[in-house]
PDB file of N, CA, C and O in Angstrom:
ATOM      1  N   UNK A   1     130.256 219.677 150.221  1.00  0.00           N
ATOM      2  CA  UNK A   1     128.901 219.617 149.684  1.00  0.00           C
ATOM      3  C   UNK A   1     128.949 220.025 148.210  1.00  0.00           C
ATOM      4  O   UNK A   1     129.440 221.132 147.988  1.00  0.00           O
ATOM      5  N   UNK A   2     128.514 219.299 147.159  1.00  0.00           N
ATOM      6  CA  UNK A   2     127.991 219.522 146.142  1.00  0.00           C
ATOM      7  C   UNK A   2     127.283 220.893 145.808  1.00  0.00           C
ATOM      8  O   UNK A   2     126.529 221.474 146.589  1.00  0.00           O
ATOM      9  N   UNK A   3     127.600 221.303 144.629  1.00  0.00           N
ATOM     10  CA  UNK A   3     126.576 222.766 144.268  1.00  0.00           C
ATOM     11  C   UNK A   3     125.240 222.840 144.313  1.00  0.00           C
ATOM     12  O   UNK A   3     124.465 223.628 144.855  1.00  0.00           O
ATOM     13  N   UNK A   4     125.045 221.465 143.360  1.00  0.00           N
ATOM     14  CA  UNK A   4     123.395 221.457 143.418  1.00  0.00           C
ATOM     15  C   UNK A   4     122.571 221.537 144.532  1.00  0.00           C
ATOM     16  O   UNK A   4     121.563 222.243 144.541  1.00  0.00           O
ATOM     17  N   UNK A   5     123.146 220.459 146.029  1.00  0.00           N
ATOM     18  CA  UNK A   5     122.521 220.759 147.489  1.00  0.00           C
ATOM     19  C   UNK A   5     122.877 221.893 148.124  1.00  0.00           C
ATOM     20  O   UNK A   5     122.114 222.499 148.876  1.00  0.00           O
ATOM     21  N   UNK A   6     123.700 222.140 147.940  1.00  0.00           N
ATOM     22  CA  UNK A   6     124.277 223.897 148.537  1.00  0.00           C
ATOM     23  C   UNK A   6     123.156 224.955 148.252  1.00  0.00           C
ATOM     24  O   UNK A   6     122.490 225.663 149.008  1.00  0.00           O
ATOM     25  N   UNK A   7     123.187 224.808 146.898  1.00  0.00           N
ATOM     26  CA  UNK A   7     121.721 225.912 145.886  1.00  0.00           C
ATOM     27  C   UNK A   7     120.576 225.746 147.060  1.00  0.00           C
ATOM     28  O   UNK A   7     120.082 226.401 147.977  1.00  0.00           O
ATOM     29  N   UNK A   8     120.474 224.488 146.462  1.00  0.00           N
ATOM     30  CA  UNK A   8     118.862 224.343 147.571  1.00  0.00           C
ATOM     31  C   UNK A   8     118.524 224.188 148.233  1.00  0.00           C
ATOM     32  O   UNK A   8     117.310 224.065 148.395  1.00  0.00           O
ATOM     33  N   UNK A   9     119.361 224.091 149.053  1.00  0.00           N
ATOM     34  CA  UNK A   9     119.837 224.367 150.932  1.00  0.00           C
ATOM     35  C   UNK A   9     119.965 225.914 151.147  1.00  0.00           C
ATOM     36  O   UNK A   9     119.237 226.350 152.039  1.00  0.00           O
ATOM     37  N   UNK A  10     120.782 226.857 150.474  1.00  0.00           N
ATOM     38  CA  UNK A  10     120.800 227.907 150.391  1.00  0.00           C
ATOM     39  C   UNK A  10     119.555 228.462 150.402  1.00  0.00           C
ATOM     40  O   UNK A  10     119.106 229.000 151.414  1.00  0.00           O
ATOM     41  N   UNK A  11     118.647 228.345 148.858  1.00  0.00           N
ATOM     42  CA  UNK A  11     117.408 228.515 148.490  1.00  0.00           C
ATOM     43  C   UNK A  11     116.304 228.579 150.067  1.00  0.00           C
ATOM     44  O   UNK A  11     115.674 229.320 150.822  1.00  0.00           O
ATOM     45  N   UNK A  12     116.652 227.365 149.815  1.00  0.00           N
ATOM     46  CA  UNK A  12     116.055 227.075 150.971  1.00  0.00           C
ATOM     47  C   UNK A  12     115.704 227.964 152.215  1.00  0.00           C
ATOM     48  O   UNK A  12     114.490 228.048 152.405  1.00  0.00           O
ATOM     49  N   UNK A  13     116.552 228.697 153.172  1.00  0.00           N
ATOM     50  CA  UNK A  13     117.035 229.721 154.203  1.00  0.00           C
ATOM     51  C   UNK A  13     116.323 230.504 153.694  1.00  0.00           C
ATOM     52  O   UNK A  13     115.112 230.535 153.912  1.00  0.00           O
ATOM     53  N   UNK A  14     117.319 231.785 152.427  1.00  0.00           N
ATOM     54  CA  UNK A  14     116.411 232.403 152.232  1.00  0.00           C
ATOM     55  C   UNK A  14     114.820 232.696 151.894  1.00  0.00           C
ATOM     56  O   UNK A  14     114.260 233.702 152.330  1.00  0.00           O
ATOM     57  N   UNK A  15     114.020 231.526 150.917  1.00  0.00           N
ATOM     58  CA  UNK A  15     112.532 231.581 150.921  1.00  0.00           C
ATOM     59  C   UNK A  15     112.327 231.613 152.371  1.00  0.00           C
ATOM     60  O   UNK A  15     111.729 232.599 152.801  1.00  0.00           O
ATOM     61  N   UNK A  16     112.746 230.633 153.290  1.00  0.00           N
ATOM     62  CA  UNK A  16     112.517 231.025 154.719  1.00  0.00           C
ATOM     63  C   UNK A  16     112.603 232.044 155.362  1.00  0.00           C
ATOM     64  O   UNK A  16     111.538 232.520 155.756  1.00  0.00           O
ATOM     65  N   UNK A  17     113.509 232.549 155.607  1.00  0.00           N
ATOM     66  CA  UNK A  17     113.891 234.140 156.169  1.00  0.00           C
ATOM     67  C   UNK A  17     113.233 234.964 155.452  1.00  0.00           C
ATOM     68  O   UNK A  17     113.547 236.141 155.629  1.00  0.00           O
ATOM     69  N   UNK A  18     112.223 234.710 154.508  1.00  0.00           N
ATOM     70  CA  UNK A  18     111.747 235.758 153.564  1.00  0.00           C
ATOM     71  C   UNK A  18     110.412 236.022 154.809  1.00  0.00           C
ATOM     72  O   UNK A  18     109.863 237.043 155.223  1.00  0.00           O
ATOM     73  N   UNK A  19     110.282 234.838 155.062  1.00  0.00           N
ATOM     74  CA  UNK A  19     108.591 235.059 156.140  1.00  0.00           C
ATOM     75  C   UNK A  19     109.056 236.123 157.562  1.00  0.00           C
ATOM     76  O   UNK A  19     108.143 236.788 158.051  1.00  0.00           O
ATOM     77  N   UNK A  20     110.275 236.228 158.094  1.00  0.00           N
ATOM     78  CA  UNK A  20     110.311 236.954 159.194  1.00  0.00           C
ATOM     79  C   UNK A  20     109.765 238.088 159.398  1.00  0.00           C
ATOM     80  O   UNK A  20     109.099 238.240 160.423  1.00  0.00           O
ATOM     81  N   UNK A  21     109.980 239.558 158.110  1.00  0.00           N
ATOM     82  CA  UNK A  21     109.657 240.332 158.453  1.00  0.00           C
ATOM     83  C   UNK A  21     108.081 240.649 158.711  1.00  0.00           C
ATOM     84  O   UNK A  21     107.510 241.534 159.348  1.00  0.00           O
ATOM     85  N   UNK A  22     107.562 239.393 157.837  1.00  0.00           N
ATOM     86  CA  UNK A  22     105.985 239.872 158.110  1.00  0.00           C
ATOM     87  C   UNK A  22     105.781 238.873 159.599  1.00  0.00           C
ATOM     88  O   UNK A  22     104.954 239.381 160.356  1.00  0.00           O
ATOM     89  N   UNK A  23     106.213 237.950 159.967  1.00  0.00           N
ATOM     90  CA  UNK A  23     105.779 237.629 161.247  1.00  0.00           C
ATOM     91  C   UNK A  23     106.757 238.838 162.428  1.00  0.00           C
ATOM     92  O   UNK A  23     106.436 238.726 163.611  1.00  0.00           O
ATOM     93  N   UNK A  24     107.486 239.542 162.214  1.00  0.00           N
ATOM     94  CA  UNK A  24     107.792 240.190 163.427  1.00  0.00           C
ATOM     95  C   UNK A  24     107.242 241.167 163.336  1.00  0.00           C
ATOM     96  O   UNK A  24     107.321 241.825 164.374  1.00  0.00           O
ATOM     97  N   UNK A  25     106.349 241.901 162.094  1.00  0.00           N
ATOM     98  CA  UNK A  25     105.467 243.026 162.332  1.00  0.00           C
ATOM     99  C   UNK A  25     104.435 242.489 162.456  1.00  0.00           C
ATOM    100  O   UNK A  25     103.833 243.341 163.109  1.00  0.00           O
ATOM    101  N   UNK A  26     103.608 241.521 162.286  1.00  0.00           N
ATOM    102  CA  UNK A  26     102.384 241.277 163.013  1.00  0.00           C
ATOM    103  C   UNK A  26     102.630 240.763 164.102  1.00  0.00           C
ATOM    104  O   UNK A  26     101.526 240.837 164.643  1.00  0.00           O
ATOM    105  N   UNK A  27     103.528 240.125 165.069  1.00  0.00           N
ATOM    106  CA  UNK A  27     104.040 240.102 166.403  1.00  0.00           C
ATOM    107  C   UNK A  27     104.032 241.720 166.993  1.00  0.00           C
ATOM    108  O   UNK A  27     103.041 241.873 167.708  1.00  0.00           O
ATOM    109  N   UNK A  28     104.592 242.557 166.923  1.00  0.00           N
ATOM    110  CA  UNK A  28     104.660 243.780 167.114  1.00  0.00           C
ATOM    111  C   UNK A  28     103.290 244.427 167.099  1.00  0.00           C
ATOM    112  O   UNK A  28     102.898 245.067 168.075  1.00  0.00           O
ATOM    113  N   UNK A  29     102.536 244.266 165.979  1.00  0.00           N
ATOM    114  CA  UNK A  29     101.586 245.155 165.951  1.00  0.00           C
ATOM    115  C   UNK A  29     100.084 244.570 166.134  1.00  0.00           C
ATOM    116  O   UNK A  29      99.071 245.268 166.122  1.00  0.00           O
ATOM    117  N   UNK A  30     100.133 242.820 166.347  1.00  0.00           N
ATOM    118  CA  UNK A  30      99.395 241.858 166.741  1.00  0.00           C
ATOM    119  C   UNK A  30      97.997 242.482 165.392  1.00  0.00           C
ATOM    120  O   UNK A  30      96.847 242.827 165.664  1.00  0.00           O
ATOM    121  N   UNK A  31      98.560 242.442 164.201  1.00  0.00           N
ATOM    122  CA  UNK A  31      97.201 243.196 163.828  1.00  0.00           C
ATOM    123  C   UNK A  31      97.421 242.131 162.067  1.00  0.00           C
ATOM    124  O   UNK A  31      98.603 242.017 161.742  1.00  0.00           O
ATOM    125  N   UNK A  32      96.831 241.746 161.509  1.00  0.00           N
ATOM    126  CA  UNK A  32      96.791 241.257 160.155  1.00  0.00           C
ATOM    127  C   UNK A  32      95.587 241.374 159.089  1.00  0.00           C
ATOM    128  O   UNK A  32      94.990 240.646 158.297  1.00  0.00           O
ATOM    129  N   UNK A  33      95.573 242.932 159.600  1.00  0.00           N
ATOM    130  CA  UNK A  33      94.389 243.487 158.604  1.00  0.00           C
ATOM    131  C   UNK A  33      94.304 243.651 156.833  1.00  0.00           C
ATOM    132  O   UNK A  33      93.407 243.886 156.024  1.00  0.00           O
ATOM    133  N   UNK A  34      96.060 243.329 156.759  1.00  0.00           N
ATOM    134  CA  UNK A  34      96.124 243.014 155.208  1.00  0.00           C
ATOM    135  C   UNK A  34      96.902 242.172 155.006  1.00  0.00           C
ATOM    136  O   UNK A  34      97.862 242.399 154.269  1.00  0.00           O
ATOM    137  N   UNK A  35      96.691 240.763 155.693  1.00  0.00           N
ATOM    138  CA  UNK A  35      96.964 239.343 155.297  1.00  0.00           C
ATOM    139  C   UNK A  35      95.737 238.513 154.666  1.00  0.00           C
ATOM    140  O   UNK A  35      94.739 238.181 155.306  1.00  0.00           O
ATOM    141  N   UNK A  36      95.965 238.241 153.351  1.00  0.00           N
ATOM    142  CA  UNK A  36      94.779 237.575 153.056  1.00  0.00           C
ATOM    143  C   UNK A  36      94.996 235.759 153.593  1.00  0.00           C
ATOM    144  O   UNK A  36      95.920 234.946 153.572  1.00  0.00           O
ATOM    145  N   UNK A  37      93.775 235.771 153.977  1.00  0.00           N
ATOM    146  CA  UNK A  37      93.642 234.341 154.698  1.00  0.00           C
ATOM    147  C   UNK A  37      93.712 233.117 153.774  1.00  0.00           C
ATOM    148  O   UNK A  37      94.266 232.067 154.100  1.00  0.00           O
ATOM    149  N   UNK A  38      93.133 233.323 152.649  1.00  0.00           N
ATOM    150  CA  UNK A  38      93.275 232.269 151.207  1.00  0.00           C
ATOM    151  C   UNK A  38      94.827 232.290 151.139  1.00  0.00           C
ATOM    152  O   UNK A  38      95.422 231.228 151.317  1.00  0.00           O
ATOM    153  N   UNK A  39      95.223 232.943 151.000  1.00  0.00           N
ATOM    154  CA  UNK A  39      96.674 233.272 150.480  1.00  0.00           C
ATOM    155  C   UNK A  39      97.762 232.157 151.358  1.00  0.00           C
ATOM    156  O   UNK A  39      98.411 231.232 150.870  1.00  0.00           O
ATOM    157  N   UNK A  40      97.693 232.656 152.975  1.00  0.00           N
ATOM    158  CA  UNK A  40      98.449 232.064 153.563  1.00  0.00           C
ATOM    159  C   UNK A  40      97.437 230.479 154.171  1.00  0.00           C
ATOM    160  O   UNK A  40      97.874 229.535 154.830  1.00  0.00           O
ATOM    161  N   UNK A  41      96.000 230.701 153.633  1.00  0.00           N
ATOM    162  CA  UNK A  41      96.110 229.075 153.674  1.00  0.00           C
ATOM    163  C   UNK A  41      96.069 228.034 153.187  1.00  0.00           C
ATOM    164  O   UNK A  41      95.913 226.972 153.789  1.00  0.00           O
ATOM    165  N   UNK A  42      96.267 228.254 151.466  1.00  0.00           N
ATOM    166  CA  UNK A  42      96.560 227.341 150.708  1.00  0.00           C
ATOM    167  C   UNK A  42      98.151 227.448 150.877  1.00  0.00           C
ATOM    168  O   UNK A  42      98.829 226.421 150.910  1.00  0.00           O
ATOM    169  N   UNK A  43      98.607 228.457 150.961  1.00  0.00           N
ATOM    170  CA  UNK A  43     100.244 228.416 151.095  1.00  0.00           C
ATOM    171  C   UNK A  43     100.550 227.546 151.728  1.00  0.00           C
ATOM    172  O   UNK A  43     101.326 226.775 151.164  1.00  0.00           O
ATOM    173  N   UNK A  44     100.139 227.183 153.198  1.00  0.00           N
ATOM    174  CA  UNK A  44     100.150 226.249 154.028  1.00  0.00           C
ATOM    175  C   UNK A  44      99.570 224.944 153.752  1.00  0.00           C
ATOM    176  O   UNK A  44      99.800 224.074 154.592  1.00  0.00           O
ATOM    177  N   UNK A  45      98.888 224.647 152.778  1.00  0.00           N
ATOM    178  CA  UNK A  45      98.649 223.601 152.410  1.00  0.00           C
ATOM    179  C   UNK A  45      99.596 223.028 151.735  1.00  0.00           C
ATOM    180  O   UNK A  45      99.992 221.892 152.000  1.00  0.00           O
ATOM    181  N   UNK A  46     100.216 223.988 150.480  1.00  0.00           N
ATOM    182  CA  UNK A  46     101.389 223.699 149.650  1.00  0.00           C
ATOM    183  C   UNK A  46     102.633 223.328 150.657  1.00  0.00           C
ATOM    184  O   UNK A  46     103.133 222.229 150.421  1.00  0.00           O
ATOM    185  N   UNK A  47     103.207 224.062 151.734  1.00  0.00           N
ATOM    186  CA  UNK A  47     104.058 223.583 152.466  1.00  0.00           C
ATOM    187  C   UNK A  47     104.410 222.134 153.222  1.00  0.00           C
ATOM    188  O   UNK A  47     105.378 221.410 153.454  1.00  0.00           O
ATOM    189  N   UNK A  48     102.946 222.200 153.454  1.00  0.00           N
ATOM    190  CA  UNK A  48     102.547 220.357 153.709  1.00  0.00           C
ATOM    191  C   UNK A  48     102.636 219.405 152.788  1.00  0.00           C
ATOM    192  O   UNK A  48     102.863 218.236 153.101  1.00  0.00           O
ATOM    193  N   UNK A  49     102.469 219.797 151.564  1.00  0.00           N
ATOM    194  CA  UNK A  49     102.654 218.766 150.855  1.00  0.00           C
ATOM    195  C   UNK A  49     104.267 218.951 150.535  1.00  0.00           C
ATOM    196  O   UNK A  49     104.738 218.081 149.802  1.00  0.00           O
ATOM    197  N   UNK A  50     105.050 219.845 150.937  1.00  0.00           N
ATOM    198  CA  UNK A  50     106.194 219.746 150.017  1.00  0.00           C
ATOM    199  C   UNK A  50     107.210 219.159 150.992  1.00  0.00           C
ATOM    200  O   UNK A  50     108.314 218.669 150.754  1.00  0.00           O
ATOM    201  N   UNK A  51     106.399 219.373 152.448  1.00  0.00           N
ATOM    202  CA  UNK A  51     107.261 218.158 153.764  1.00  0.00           C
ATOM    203  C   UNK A  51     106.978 217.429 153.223  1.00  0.00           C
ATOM    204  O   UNK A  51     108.019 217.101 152.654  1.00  0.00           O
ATOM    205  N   UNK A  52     105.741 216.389 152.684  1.00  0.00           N
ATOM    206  CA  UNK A  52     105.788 214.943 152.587  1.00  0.00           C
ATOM    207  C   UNK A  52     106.167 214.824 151.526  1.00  0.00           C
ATOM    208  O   UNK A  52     106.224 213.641 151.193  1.00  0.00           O
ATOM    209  N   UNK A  53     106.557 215.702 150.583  1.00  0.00           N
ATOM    210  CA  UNK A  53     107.402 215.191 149.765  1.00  0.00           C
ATOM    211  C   UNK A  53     108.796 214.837 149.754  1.00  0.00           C
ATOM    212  O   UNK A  53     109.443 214.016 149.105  1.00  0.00           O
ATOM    213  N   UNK A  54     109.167 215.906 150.895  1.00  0.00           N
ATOM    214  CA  UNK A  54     110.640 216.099 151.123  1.00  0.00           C
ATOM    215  C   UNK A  54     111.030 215.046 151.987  1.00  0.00           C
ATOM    216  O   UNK A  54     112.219 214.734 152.056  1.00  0.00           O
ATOM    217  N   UNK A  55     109.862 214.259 152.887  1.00  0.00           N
ATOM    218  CA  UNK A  55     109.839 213.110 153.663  1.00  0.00           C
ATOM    219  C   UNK A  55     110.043 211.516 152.576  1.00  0.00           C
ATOM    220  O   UNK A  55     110.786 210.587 152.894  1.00  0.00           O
ATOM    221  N   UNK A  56     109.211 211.554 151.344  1.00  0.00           N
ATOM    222  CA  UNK A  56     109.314 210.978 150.704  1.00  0.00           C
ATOM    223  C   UNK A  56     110.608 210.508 150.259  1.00  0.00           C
ATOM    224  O   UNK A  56     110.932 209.321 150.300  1.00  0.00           O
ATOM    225  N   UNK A  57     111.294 211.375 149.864  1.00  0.00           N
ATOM    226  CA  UNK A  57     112.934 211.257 148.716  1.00  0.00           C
ATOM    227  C   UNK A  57     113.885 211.771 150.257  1.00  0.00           C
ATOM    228  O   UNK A  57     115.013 212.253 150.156  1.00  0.00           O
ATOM    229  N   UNK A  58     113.170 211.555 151.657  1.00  0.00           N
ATOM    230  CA  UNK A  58     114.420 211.780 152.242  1.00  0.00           C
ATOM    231  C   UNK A  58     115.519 212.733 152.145  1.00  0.00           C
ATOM    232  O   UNK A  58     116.702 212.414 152.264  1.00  0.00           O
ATOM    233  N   UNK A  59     115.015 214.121 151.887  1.00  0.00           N
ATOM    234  CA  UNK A  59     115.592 215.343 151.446  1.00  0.00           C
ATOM    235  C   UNK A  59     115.462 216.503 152.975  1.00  0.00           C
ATOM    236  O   UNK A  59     114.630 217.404 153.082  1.00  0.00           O
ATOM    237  N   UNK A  60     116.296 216.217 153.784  1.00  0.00           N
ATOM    238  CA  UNK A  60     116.135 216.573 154.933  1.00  0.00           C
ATOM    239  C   UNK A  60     116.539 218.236 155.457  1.00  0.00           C
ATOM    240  O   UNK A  60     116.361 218.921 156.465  1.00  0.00           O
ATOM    241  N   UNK A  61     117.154 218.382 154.168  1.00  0.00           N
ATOM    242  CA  UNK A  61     117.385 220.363 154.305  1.00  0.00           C
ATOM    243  C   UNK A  61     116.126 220.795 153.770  1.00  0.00           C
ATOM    244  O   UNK A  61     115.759 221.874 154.234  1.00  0.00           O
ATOM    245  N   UNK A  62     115.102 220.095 152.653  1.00  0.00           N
ATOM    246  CA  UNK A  62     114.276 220.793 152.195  1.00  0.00           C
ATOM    247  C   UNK A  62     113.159 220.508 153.421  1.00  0.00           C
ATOM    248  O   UNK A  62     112.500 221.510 153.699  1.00  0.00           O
ATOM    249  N   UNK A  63     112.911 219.567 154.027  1.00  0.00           N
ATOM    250  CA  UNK A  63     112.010 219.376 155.179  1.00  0.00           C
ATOM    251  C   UNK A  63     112.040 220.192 155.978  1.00  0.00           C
ATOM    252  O   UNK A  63     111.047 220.782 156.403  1.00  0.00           O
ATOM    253  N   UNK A  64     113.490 220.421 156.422  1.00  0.00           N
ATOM    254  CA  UNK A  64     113.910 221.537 157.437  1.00  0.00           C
ATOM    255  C   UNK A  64     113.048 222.739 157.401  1.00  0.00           C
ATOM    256  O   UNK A  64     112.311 223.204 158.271  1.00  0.00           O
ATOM    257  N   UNK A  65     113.309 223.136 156.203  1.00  0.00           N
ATOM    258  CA  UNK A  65     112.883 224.649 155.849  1.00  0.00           C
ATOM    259  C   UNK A  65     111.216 224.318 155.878  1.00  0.00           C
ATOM    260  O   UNK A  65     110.459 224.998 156.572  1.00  0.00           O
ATOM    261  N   UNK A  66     110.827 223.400 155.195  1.00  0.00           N
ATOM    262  CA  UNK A  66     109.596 223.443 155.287  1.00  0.00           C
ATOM    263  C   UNK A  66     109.094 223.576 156.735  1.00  0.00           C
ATOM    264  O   UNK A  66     108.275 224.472 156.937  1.00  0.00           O
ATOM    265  N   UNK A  67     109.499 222.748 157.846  1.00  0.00           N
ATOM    266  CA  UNK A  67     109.172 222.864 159.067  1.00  0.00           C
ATOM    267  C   UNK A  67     109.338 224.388 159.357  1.00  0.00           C
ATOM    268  O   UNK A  67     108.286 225.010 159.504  1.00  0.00           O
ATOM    269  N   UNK A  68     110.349 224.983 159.445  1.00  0.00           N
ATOM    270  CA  UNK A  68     110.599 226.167 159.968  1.00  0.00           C
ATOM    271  C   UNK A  68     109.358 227.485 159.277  1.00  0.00           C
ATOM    272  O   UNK A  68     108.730 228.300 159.954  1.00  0.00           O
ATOM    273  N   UNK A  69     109.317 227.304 157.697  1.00  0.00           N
ATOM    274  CA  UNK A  69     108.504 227.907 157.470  1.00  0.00           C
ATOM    275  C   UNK A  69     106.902 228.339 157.274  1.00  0.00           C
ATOM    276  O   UNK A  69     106.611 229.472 156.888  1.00  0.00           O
ATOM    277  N   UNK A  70     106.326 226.125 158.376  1.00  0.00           N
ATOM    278  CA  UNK A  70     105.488 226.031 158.112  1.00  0.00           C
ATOM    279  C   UNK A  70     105.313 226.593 159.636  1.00  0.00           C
ATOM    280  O   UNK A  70     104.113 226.753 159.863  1.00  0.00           O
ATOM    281  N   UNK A  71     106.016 226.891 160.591  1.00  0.00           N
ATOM    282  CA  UNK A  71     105.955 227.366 162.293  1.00  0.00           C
ATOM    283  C   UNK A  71     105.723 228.545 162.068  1.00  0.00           C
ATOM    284  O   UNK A  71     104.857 228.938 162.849  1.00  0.00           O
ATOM    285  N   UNK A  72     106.192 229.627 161.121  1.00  0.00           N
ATOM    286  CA  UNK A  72     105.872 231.134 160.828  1.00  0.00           C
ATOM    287  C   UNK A  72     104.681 231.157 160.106  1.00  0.00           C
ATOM    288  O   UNK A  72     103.862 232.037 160.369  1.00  0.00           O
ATOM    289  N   UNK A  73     104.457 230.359 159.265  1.00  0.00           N
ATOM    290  CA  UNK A  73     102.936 230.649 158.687  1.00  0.00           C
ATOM    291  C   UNK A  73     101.967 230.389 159.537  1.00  0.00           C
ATOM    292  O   UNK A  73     101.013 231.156 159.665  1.00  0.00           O
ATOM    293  N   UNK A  74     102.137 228.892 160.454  1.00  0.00           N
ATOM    294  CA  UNK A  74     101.278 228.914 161.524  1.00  0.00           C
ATOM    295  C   UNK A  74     100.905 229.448 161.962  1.00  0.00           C
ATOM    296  O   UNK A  74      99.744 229.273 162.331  1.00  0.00           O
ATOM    297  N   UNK A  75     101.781 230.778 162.334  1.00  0.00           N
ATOM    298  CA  UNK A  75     101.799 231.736 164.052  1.00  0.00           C
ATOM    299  C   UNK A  75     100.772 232.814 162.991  1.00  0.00           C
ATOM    300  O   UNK A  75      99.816 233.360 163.541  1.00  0.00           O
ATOM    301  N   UNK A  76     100.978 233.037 161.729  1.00  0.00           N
ATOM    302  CA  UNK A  76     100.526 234.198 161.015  1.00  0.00           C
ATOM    303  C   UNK A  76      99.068 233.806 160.885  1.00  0.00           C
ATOM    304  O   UNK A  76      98.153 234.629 160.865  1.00  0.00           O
ATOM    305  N   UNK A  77      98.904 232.419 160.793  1.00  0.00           N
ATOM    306  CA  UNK A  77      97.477 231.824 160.216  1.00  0.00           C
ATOM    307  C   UNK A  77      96.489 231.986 161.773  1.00  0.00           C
ATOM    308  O   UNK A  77      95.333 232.385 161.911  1.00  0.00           O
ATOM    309  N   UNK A  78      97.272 231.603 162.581  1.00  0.00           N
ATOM    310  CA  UNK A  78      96.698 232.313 164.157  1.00  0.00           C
ATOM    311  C   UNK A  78      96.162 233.147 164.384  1.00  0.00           C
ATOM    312  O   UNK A  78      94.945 233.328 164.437  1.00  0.00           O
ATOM    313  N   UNK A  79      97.190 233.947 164.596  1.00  0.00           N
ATOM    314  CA  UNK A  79      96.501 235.339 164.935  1.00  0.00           C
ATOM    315  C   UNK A  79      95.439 236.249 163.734  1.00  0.00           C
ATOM    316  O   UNK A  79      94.698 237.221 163.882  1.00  0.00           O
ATOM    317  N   UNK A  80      95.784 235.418 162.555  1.00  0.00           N
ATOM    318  CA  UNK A  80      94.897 236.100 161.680  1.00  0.00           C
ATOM    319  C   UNK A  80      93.420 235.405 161.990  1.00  0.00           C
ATOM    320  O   UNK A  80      92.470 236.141 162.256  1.00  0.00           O
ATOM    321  N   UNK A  81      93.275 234.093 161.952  1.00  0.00           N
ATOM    322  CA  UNK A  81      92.142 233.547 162.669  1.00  0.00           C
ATOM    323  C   UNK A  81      91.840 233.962 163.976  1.00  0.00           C
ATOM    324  O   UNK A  81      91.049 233.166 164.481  1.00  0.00           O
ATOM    325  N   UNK A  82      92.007 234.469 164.393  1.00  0.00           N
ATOM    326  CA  UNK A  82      92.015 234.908 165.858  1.00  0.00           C
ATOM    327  C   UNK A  82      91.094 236.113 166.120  1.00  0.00           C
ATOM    328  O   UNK A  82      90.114 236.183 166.861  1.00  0.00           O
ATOM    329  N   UNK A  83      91.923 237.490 164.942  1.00  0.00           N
ATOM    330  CA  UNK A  83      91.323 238.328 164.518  1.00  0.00           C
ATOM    331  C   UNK A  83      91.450 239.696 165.414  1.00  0.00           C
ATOM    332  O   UNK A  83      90.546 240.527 165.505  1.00  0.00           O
ATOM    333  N   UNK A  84      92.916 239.804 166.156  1.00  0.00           N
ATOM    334  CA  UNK A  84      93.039 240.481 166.843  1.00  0.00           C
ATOM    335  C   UNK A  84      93.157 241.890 165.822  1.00  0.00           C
ATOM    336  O   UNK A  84      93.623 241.891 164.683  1.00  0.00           O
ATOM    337  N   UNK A  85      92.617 243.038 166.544  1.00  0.00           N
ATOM    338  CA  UNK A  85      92.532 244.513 166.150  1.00  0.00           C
ATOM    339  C   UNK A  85      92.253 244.606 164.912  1.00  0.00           C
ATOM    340  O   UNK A  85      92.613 245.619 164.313  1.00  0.00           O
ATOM    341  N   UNK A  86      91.207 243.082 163.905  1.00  0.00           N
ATOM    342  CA  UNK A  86      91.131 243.488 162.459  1.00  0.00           C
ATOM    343  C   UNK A  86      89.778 243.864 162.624  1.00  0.00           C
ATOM    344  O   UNK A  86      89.141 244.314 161.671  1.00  0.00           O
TER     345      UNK A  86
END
């Protein structure tokens, strides 16, 4: 593999793995009393567009991540809509 796809394949993982710790403490503590809802739902808007972009140019590590990181924002955008113990 090339450097340049390595980078942003790499890149990639980590911005991803960056979302775990806040989805396994609001899993744990089922509570998202200081998640702002604007925040993670334009975020999630941006993620959507950056699958169909990544769908576009056929860039299938950056899709990846987008999928994966658009399943953790989901679960966060949930339960924050949800509104458990806020």
């Amino acid at each position: 593999m090339d450097f340049i796809p390595m980078l942003g394949t790499i890149a990639g993982i980590v911005s991803t793995l960056s979302f775990l710790p806040q989805v396994f403490k609001i899993w744990r503590t089922q509570s998202t009393k200081d998640i702002s809802l604007g925040m993670y739902s334009l975020y999630s808007l941006g993620l959507l567009l950056w699958g169909l972009y990544a769908l576009m140019i056929e860039s299938w590590p950056l899709l990846m991540t987008e999928i994966v990181t658009g399943v953790m924002t989901g679960y966060i955008l949930m339960i924050k809509l949800k509104g458990l113990k806020d």
